[in-house]
NUMILO-838300 format. One record per residue (C-alpha): residue in one letter; residue number from 1; x, y, z. Coordinates in Angstrom, 1 decimal. Layout:
segu/bavex/X/Y/Z
a/NUM/X/Y/Z
...
end
This chain:
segu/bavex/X/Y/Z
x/1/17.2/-34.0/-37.4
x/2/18.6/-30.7/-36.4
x/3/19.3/-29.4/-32.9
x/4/16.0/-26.8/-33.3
x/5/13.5/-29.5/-34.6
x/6/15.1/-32.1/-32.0
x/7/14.4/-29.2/-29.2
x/8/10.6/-28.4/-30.9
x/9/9.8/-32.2/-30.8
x/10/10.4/-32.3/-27.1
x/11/8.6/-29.5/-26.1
x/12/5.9/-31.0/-27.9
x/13/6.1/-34.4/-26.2
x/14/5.4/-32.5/-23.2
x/15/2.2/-30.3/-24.3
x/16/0.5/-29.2/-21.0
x/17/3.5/-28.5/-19.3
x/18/5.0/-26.5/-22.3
x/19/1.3/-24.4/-22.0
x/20/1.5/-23.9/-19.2
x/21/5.8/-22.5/-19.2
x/22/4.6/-20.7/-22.5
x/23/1.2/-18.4/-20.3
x/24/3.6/-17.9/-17.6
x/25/5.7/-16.2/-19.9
x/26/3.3/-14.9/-21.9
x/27/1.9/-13.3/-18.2
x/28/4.9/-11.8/-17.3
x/29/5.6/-10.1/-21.2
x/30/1.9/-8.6/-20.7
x/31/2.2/-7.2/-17.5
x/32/5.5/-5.2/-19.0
x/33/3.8/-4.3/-22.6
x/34/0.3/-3.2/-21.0
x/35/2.0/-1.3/-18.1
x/36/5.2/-0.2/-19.5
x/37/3.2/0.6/-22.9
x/38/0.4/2.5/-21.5
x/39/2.9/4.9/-19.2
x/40/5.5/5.0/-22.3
x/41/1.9/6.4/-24.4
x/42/0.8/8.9/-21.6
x/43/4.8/10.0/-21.3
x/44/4.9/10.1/-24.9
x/45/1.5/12.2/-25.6
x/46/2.7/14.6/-22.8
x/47/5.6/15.6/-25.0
x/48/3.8/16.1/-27.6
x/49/1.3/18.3/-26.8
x/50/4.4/20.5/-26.3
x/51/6.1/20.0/-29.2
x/52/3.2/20.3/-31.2
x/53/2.6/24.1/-29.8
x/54/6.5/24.4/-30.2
x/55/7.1/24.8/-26.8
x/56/10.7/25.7/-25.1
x/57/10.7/26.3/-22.1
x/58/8.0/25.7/-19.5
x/59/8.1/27.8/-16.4
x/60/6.0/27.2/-13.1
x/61/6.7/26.9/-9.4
x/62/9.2/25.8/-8.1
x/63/9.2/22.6/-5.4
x/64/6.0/21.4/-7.0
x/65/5.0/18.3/-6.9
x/66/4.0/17.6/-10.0
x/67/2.0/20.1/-13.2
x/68/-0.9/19.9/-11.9
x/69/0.3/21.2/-8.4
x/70/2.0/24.5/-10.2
x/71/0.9/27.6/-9.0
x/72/2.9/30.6/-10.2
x/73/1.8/34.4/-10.4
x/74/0.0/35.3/-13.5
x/75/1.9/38.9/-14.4
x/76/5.3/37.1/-14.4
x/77/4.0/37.1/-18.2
x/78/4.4/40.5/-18.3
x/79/8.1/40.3/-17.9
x/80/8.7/37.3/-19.7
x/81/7.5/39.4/-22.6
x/82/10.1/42.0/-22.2
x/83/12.5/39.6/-22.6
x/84/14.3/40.5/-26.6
x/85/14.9/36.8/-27.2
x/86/11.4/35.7/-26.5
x/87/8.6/34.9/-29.4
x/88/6.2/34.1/-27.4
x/89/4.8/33.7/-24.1
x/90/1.1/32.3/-23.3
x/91/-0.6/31.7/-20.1
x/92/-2.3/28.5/-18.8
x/93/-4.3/26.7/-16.3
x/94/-5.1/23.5/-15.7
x/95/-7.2/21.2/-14.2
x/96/-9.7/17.8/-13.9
x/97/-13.3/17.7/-13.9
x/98/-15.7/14.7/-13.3
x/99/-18.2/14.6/-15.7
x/100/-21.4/11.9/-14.7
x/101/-20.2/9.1/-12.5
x/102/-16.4/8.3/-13.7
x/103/-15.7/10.2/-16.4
x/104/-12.8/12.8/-15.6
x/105/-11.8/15.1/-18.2
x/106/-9.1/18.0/-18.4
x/107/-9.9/21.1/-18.0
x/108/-7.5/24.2/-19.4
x/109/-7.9/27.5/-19.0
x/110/-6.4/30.6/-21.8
x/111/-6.5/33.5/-22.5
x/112/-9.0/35.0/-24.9
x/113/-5.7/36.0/-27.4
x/114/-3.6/33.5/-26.6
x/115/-1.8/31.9/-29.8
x/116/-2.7/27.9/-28.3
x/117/-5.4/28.2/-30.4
x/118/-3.9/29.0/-33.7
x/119/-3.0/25.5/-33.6
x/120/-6.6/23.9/-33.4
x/121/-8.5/23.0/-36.0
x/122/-12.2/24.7/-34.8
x/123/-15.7/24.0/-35.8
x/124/-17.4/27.1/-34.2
x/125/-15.8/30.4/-32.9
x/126/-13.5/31.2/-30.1
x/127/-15.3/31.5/-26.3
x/128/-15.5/34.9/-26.2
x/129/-17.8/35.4/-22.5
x/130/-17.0/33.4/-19.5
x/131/-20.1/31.0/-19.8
x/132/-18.7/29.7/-22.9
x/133/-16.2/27.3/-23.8
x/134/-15.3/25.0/-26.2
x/135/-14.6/20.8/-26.6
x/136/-12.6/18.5/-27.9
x/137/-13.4/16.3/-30.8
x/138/-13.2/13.1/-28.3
x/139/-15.3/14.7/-25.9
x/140/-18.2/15.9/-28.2
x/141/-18.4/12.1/-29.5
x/142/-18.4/10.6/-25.8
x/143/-20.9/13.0/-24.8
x/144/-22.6/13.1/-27.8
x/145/-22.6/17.2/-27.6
x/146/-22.6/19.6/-30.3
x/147/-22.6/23.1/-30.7
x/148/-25.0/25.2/-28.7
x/149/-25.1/22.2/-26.1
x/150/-24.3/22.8/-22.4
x/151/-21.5/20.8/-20.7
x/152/-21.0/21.0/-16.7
x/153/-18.1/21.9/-15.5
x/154/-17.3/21.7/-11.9
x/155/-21.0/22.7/-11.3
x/156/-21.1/25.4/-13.6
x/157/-22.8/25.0/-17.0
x/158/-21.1/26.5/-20.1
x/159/-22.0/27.0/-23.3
x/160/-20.1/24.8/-26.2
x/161/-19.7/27.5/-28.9
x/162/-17.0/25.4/-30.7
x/163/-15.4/21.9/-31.3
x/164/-12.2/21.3/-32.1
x/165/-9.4/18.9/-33.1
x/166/-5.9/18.7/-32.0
x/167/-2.9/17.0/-32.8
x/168/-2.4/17.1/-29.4
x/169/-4.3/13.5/-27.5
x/170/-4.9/15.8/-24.4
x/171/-6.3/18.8/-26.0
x/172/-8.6/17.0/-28.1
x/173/-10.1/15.2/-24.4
x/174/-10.1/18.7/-22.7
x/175/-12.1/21.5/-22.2
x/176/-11.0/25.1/-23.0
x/177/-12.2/28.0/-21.9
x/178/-11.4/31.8/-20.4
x/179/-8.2/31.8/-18.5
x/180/-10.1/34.4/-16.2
x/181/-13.5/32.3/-15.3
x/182/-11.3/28.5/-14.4
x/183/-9.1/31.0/-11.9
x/184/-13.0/31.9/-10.8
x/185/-14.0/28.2/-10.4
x/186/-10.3/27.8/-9.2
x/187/-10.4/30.4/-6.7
x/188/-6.9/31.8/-7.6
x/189/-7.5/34.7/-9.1
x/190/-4.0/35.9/-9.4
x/191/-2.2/32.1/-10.2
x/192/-1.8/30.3/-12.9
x/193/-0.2/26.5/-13.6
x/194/2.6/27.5/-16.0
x/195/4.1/29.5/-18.7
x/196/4.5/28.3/-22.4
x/197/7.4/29.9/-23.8
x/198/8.5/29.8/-27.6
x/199/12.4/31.4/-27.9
x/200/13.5/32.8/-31.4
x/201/15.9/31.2/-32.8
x/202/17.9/34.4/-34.7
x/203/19.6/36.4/-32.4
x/204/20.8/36.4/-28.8
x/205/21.8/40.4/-27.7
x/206/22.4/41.0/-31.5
x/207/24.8/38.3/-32.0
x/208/25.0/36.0/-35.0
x/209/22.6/33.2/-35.5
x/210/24.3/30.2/-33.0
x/211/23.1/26.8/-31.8
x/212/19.7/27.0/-31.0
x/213/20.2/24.7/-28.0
x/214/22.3/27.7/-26.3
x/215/19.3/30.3/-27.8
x/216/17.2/28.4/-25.2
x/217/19.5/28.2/-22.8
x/218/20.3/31.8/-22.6
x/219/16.2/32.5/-22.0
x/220/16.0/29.5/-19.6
x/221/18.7/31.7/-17.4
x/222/17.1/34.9/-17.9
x/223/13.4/33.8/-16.7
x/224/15.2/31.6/-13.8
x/225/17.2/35.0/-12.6
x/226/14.1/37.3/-12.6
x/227/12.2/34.7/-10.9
x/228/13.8/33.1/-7.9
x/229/10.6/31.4/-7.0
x/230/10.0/29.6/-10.4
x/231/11.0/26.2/-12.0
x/232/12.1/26.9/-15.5
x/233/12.8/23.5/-18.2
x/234/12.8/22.6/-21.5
x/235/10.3/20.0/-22.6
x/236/12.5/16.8/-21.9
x/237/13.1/17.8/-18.5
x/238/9.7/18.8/-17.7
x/239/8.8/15.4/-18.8
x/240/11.2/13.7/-17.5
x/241/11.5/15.0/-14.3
x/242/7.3/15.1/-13.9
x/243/6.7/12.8/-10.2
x/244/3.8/11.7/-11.6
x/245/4.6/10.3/-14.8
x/246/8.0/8.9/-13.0
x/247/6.1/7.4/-10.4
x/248/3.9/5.4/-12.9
x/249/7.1/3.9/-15.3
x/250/8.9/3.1/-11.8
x/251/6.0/1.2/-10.7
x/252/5.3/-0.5/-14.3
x/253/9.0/-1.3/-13.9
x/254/8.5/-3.0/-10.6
x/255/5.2/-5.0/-11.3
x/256/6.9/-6.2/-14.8
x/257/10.8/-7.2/-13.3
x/258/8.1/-8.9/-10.4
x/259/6.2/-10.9/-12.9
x/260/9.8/-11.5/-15.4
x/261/11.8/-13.6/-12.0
x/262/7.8/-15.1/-11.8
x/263/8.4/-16.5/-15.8
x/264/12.2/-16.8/-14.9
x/265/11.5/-19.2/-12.2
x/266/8.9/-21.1/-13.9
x/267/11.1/-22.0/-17.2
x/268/13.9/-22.9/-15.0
x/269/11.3/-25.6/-12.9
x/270/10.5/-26.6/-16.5
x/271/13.7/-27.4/-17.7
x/272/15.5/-28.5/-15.0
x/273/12.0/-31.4/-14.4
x/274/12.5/-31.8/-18.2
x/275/16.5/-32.8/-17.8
x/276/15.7/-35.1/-15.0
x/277/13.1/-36.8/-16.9
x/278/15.6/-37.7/-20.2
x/279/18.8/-38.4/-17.1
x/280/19.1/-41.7/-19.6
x/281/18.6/-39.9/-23.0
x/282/21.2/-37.5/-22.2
x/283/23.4/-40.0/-20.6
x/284/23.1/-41.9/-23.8
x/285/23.8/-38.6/-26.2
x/286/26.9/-38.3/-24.0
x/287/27.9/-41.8/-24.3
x/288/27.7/-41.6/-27.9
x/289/29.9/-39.0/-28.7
x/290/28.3/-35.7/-28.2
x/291/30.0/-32.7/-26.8
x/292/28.6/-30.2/-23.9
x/293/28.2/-27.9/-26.1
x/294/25.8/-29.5/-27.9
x/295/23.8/-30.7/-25.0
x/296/23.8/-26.7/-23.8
x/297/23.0/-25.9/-27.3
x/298/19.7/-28.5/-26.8
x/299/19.1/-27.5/-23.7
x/300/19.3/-23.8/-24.3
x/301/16.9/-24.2/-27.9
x/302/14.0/-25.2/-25.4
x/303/14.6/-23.1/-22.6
x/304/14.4/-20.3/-25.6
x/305/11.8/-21.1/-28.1
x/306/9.6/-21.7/-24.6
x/307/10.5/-17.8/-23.6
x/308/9.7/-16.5/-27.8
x/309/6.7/-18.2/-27.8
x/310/5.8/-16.8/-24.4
x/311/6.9/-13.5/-25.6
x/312/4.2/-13.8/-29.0
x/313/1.8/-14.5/-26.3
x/314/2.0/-12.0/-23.8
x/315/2.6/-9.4/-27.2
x/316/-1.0/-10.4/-27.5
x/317/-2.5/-10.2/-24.1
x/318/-0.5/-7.3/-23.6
x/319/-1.9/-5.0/-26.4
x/320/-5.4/-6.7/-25.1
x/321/-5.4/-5.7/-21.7
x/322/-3.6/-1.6/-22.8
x/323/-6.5/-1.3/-25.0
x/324/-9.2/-2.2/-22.1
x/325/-7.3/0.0/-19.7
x/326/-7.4/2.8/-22.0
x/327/-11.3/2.4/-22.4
x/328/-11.6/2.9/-18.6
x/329/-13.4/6.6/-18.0
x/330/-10.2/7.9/-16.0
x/331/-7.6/6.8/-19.2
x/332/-9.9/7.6/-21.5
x/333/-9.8/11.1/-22.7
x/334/-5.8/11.3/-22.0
x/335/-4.9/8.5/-24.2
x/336/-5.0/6.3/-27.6
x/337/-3.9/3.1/-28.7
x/338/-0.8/2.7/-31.2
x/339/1.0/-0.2/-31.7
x/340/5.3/0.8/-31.7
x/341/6.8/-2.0/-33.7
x/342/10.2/-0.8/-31.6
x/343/8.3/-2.1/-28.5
x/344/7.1/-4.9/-29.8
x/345/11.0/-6.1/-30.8
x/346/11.6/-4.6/-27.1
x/347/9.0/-6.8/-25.6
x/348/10.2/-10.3/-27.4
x/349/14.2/-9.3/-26.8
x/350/12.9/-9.8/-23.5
x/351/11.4/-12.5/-23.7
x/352/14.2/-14.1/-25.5
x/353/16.5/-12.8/-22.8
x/354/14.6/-14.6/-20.1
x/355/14.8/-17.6/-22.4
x/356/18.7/-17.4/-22.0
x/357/18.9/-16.8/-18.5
x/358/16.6/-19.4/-17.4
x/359/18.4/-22.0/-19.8
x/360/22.0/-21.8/-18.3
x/361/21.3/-23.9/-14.7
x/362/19.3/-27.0/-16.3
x/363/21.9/-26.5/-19.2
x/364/24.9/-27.0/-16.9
x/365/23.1/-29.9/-15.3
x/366/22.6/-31.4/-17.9
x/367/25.9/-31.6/-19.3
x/368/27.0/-32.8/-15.2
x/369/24.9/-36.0/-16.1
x/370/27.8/-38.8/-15.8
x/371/27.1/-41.3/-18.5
x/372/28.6/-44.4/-16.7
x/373/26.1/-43.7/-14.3
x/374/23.2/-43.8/-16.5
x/375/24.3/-47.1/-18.1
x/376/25.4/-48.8/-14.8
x/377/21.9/-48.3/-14.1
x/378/20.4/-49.7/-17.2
end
């Protein structure tokens, strides 16, 4: 019998408590898959709404909170265009609406040319009036609206006139319409939340073609000296440096390193109870011949297949419990359910980590076990 079946057989003599070790665990590896997971999809679907629209820089105000708090003048865009070494330059703002009792969904606002809608795929025409707007594909199948429906919007009705679908998770739960009419609803006539800027990637000042890192760059120091007032980042930082989106992953962080000393704690009571209770066993092993290492090796198998089977556990309560958070009304236009076979492997390292950890104290007292002692006894 080797060391793994002789550590399997043990944990089996000793079902409930092994349940029991094996939920805790499991518990903890949720907590960090549902709330690590669900900010790592939000974070994730944030930068790719830019990416998809091929975004470079972002600008808005500077000392904002966070996007949503951006308010930056809308004829910067003016000048933004001058710029030689910029593509492209649209307008945007942004906001939340509460549709029926819970339901919140985004809310952008373009303008009538802007080229954010090339990259929709539209059932319908462009709004072309400011009572008209059009929907998501996620939104017209909650709502069960189609075109030529109306759809309230912080208590003004607009006409849907198209439905689209978007790469994008958060455009295809918003609603678009005229820049002009959300500043209305807004009441900032002049403001706007940001600026998405596309660089080309040719020439800088007529200078050969060079890294395209430096192409952006060069823009990102043009638009942040004509504007002393505005925050100007490529996509990475924006994300990155977002408060909200940082707040959430620090405090998915906390709750999960929380609930990993919680499983911690409890494999450690486990093993140590489960060292006292085979003092003679071990004694015995000792007496016989066998070396610490194999003891620790023992010892150490337990403490670890407790932690992996946790970790398959928790895999499984912790997908369960994303994809019920993601159905709640606030989540639920923002936000879809993938499975990252990378996380996964994250999620059981760690549980296989914890495994280690909590083996090495009932490991080391196990091997302390004086064999003389045992016998005497006996």
């Amino acid at each position: 019998m080797n060391l793994f079946t002789l550590a399997f057989k043990n944990l089996w003599n000793r079902k409930v408590r092994t349940v029991l070790t094996v939920l805790g665990v499991g518990v903890s590896i949720a907590a960090f898959v549902s709330l690590i997971g669900l900010a790592s999809n939000l974070t994730d679907a944030y930068k790719a709404t830019y990416e998809r629209r091929e975004t470079d820089l972002i600008v808005r105000e500077k000392g904002s909170f966070d996007l949503l708090s951006s308010a930056i003048d809308k004829e910067y865009i003016n000048r933004i265009r001058e710029i030689p070494q910029v593509l492209d330059v649209n307008a945007m703002l942004i906001d939340f609406s509460l549709m029926k009792l819970k339901d919140y969904v985004l809310v952008f606002g373009w303008d009538v040319n802007s080229s954010l809608f090339n990259n929709m795929k539209i059932r319908g025409r462009l709004p072309k009036s400011l009572d008209e707007a059009i929907i998501g594909e996620m939104i017209a199948c909650k709502f069960n609206k189609k075109i030529g429906d109306k759809i309230e919007i912080k208590n003004s009705k607009f006409t849907i006139v198209g439905i689209f679908q978007s790469r994008s998770v958060f455009e295809e739960g918003s609603v678009v319409m005229l820049l002009e009419r959300l500043q209305q609803i807004k009441k900032t006539p002049t403001k706007v939340t940001l600026f998405n800027v596309t660089v080309k990637k040719d020439t800088i000042a007529g200078k050969k073609r060079i890294d395209e890192n430096k192409e952006v760059e060069y823009v990102q120091s043009q638009i942040s000296n004509l504007f002393p007032d505005a925050e100007v980042k490529n996509v990475h930082s924006i994300v990155s440096s977002d408060n909200l989106a940082s707040t959430l992953i620090n405090f998915a962080w906390a709750i999960s390193l929380i609930a990993f000393i919680i499983a911690i704690s409890g494999i450690i009571n486990t093993m140590v109870t489960s060292v006292l209770e085979q003092t003679r066993e071990i004694g015995i092993l000792i007496a016989i011949g066998w070396r610490n290492v194999k003891i620790i090796s023992l010892i150490m198998y337990e403490s670890i297949l407790l932690s992996f089977l946790g970790g398959i556990v928790g895999l499984i309560l912790g997908y369960g419990i994303m994809r019920t958070l993601i159905s709640l009304p606030q989540l639920q236009n923002i936000s879809r359910m993938h499975y990252d076979i990378m996380f996964m492997l994250k999620a059981v390292s760690i549980s296989l980590f914890i495994g280690f950890l909590s083996g090495i104290y009932p490991a080391l007292k196990a091997i302390s076990i004086e064999p003389i002692e045992v016998l005497r006894y006996e």
